[in-house]
N, C-alpha and C positions, 0 to 999 in steps of 0.2 A: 504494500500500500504506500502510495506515495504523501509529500504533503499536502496535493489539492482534495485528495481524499480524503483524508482525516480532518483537513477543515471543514469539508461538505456534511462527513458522518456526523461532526462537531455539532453542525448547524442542525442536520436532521432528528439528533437528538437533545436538541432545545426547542424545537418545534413540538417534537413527538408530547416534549414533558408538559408545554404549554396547553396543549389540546387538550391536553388530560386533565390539566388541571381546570379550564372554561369546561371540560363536559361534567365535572361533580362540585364544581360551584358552591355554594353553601349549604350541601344537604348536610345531613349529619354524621358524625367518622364514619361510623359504620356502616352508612348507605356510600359514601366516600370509597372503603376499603372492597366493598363487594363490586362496585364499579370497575375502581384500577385493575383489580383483579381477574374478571370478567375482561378484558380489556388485554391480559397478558403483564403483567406489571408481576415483577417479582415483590416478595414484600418490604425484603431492603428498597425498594425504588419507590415503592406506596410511602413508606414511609420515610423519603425524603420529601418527597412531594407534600404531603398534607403536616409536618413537621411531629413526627411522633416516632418512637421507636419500633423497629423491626419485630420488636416481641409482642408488642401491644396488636401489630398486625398480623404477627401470626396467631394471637389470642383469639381476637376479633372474627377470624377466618375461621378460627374450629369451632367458632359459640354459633357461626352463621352455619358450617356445614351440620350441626347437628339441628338444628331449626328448620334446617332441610328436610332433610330425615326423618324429624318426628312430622313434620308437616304432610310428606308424602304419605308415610304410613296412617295419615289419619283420613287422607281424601277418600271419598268411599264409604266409610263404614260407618254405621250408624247401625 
């Protein structure tokens, strides 16, 4: 890779970060983190982005994939 490349990739992700950040605006972290993440956003990268720790993001992610889960298993049955 040369240097016109690395400035270009530079610039593609400062754009990348910027779109992500106008698309989850001022909802709240945790509609924030399921966004980024839907989206492809590792969690170190989410949590540059909305300024919180890596762990809080991976927390956040397993409280939502089990709200998942129990929410799936519940469609249906009555």
């Amino acid at each position: 890779m040369n240097e016109s490349d690395s400035v270009v990739l530079a610039e593609l992700k400062k754009m990348n970060r910027l779109l992500a950040l106008v698309a989850v605006g001022e909802r709240k972290q945790g509609e924030q983190i399921s966004i980024l993440s839907k989206a492809g956003f590792l969690p170190k990268e989410i949590a540059e982005l909305i300024g919180t720790t890596s762990n809080t993001v991976r927390v956040a992610l397993s409280v939502l994939r089990k709200a998942s889960k129990k929410n799936s298993r519940g469609i249906g049955k009555e």
